[in-house]
C-alpha positions as CSV (number, residue, x, y, z in Angstrom):
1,X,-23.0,-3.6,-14.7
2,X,-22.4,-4.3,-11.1
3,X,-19.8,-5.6,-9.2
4,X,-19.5,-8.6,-7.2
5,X,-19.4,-6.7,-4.1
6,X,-21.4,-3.6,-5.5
7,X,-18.5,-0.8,-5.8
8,X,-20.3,0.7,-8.8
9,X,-23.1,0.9,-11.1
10,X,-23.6,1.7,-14.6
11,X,-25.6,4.9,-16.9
12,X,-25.0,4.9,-20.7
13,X,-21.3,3.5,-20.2
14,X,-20.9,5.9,-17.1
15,X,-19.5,4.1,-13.9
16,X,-20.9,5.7,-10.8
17,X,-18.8,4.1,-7.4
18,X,-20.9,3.8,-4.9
19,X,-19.3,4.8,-1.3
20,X,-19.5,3.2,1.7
21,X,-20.4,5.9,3.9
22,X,-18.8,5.6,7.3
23,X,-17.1,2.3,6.2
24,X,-20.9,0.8,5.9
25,X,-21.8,-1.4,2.8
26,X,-25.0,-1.6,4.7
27,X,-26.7,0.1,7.3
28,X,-26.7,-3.3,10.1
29,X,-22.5,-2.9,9.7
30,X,-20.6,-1.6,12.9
31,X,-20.2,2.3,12.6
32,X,-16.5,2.7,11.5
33,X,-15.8,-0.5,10.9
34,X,-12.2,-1.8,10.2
35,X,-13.1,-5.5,9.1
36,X,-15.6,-3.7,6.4
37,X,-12.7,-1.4,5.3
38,X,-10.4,-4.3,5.1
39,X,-12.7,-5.8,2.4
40,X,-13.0,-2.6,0.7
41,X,-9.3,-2.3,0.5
42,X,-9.4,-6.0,-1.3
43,X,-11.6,-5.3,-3.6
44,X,-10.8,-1.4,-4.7
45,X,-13.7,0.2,-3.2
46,X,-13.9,3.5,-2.6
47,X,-15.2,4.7,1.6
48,X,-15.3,7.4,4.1
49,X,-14.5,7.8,7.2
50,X,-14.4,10.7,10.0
51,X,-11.7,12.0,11.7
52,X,-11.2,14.1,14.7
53,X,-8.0,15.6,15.6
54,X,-6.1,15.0,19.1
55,X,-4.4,16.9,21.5
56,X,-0.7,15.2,20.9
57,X,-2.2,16.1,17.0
58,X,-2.9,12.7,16.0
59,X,-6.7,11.3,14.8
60,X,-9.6,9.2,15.9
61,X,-12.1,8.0,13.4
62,X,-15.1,9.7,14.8
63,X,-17.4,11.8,13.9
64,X,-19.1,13.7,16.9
65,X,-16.2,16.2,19.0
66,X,-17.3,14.8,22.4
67,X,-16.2,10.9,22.9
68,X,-19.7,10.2,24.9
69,X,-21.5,9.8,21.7
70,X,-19.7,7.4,19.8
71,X,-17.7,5.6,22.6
72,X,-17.3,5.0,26.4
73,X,-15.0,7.7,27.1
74,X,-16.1,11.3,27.8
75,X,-14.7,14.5,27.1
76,X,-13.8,16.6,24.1
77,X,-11.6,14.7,21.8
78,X,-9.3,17.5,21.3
79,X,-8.7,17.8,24.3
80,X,-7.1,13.9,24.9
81,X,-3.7,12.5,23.7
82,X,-3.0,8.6,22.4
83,X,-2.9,7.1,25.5
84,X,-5.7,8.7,27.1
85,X,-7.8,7.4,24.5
86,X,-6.9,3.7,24.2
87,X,-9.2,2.6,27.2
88,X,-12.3,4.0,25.1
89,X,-14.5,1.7,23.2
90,X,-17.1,1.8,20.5
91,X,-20.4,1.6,22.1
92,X,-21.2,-0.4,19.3
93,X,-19.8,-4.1,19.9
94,X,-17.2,-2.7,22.3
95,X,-14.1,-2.1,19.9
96,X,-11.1,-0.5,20.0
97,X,-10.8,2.8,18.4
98,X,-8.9,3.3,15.3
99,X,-6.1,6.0,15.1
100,X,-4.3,7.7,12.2
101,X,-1.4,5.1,12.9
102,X,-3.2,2.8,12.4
103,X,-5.0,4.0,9.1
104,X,-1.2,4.0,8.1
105,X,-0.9,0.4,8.3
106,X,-3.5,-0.7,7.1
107,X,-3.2,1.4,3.7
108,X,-0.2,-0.2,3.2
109,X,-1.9,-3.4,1.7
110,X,-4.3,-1.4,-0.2
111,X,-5.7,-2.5,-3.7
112,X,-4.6,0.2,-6.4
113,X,-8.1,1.1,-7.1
114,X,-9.1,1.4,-3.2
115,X,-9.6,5.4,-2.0
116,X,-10.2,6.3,0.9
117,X,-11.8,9.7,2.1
118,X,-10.4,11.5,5.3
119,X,-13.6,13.6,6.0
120,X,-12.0,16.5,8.3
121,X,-14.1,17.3,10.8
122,X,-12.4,19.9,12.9
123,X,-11.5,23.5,11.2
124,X,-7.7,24.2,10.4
125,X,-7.2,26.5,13.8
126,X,-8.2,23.1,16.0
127,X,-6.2,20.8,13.8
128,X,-3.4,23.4,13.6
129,X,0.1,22.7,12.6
130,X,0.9,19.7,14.6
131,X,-2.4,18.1,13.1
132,X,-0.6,19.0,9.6
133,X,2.8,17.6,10.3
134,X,1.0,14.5,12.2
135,X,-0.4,13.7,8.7
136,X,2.9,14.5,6.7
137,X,4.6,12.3,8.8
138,X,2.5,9.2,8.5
139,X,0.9,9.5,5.0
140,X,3.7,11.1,3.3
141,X,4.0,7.5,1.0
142,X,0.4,7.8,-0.2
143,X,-0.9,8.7,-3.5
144,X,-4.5,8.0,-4.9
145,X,-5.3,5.6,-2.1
146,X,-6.2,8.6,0.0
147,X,-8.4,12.1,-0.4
148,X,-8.7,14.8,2.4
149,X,-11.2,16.3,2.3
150,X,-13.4,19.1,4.4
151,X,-15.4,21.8,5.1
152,X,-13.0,24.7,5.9
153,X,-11.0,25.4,2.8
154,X,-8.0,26.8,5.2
155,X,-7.4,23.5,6.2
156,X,-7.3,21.6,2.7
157,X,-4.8,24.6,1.5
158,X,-2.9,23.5,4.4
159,X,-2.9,19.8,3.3
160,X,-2.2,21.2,-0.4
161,X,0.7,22.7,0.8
162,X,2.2,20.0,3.3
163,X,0.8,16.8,1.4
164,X,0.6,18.2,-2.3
165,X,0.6,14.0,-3.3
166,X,-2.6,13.9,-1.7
167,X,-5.8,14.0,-3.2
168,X,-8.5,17.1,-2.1
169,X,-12.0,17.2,-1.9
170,X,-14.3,20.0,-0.3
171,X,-17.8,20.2,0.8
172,X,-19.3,23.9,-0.1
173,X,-23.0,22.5,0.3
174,X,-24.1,24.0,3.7
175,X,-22.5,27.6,2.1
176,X,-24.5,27.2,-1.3
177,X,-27.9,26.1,0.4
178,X,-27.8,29.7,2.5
179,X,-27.0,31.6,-0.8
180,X,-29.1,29.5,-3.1
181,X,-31.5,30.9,-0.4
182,X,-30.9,34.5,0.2
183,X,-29.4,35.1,-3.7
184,X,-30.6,32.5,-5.8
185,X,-29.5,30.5,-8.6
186,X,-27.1,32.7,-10.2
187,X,-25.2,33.1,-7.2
188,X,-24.6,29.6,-6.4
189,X,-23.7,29.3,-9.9
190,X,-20.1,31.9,-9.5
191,X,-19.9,31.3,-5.8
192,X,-19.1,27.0,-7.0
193,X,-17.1,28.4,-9.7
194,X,-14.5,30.6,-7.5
195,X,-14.8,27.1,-4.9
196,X,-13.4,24.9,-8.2
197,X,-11.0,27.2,-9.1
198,X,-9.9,28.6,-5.5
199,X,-6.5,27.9,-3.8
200,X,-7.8,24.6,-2.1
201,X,-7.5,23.2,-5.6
202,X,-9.8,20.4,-5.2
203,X,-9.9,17.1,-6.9
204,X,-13.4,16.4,-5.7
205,X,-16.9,18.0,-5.0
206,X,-19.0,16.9,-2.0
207,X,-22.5,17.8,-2.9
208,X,-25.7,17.0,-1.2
209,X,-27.6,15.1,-3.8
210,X,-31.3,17.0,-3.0
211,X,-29.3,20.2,-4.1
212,X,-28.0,18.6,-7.2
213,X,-31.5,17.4,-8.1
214,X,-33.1,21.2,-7.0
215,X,-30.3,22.8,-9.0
216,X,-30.9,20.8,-11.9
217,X,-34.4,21.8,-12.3
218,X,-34.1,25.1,-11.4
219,X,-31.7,25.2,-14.5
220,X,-27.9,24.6,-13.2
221,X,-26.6,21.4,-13.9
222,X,-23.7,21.4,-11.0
223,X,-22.1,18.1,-11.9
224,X,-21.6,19.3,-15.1
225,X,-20.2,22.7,-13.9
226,X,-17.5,21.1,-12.2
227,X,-17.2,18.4,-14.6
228,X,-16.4,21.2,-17.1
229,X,-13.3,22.2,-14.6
230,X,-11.7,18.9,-14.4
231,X,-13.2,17.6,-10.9
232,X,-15.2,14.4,-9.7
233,X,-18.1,15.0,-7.8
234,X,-19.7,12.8,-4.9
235,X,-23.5,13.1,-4.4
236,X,-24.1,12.5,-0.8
237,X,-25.9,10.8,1.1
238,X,-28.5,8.7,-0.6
239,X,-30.5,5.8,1.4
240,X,-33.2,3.6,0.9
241,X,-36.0,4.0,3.4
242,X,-36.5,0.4,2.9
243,X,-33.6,-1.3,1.5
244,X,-34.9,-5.2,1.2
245,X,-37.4,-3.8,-0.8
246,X,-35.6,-1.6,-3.0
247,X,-36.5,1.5,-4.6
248,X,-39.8,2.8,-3.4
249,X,-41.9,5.2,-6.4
250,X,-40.2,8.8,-5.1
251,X,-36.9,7.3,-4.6
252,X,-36.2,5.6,-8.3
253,X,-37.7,9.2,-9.6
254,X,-35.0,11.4,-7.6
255,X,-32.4,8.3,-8.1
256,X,-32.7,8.1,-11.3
257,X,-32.6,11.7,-12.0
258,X,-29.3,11.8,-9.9
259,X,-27.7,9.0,-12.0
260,X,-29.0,10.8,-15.3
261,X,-26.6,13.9,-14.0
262,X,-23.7,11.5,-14.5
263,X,-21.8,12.1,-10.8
264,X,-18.8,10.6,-10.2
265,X,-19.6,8.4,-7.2
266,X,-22.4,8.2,-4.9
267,X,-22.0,8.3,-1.0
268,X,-24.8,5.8,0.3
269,X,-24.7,3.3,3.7
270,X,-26.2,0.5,1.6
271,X,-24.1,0.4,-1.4
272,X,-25.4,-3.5,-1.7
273,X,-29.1,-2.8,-1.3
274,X,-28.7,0.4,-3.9
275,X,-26.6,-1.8,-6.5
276,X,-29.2,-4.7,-6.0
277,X,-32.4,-2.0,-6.8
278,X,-30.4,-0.3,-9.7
279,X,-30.3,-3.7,-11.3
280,X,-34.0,-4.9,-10.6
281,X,-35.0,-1.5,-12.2
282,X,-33.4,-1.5,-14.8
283,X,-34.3,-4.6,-16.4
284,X,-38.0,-4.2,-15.9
């Protein structure tokens, strides 16, 4: 099965959502884009974005900590208030930057199944306690339609404790590639285990899918680990080298593989293209 709008595909009755990674349902789509989450909010899809934390303790949806990057302002994000940052524009097509106002807004009109991912970028000590209340204030109304998720697991016990409504997700992957390295399998295997069952209490796993597939064959099965522990688990970032083509020979193999595993959802920035290939494979 695939959706209209390819939101999901299908394994042995097993719905994988696929999510649009930086508000992309394909690669050519503005970075950040709020007419793409608009149509993801219609239809219940599920999509990330980035945020970076301000100095009044509000957020910008972007990803890099310097504005230069993404936009036409300069400077250290943290570093700027609202109003100094409403005269910046994306570099891409010259938009406005979106705040966390505004993300309140807009959730408002949200379809029941939408969810949308707050990938924290900045650790708890730069988001600190106005960051916190800045959130509780403006998202205090939301339940499923919204999961925060991060890196440092100070932060999301933070969000636990000020938005406990709120879904959690964190990303150990960077921590269990070093130890997968230095310790090995075994390792990886209780250090996941104390992450699933730590004080961050997280809904969802963010795991890099080449380390879900390397896992696998080295004999953990990390989906299932967390699986067995009652959270969801997002495979990230998976992208066709050439997506009008589909799935070249190495990609169905490891794509495949990754859909055999049974994830939850799959973070890609051409959900269409991926749905399209799944389908043409498939039947063949």
């Amino acid at each position: 099965m695939v959706s209209d709008l390819k939101i999901e595909v299908e394994t042995e009755g097993h719905a994988v959502r696929l999510k649009w990674h930086r508000l992309r349902r394909r690669l050519s789509d503005p970075l950040f884009s709020t007419d793409v989450m608009r149509t993801g909010f219609a239809i219940g899809a599920s999509m990330e974005l980035d945020l970076r934390v301000r100095a009044d303790g509000g957020f910008v949806v972007l990803h890099d900590d310097e504005l230069q990057g993404e936009t036409t302002g300069h400077g250290r994000i943290s570093r700027k208030d609202l109003d100094e940052l409403r005269d910046a524009r994306m570099r891409d097509g010259g938009r406005d930057l979106t705040f966390s106002e505004d993300l309140a807004a807009m959730l408002q009109s949200a379809h029941p199944d939408a969810l949308l991912q707050f990938d924290m970028k900045d650790d708890y000590e730069t988001v600190g306690g106005k960051g916190i209340a800045h959130l509780a204030a403006h998202f205090h109304t939301m339940t499923a339609s919204v999961i925060v998720s991060g890196h440092c697991l100070d932060l999301i016990v933070a969000v636990k404790q000020k938005l406990p409504h709120l879904l959690r997700g964190i990303d150990p992957t960077d921590k269990l590639i070093a130890i997968y390295r230095q310790d090995g399998l075994k390792a990886v295997e209780k250090n996941l285990l104390d992450d699933l069952c730590g004080p961050a209490e997280p809904d969802t796993i963010y795991l890099e899918w080449s380390l879900l597939l390397q896992a696998a064959r080295d004999g953990l099965d990390m989906v299932s680990l967390c699986r067995s522990e009652g959270k969801r688990v997002d495979a990230w970032t998976f992208n066709l080298e050439n997506p009008a083509l589909g799935f070249n020979d190495d990609e169905w193999r490891d794509f495949a593989t990754l859909m055999a595993l049974k994830p939850d959802q799959i973070t890609t920035d051409e959900a269409a293209a991926t749905a399209r290939a799944w389908a043409k494979r498939k039947v063949l």
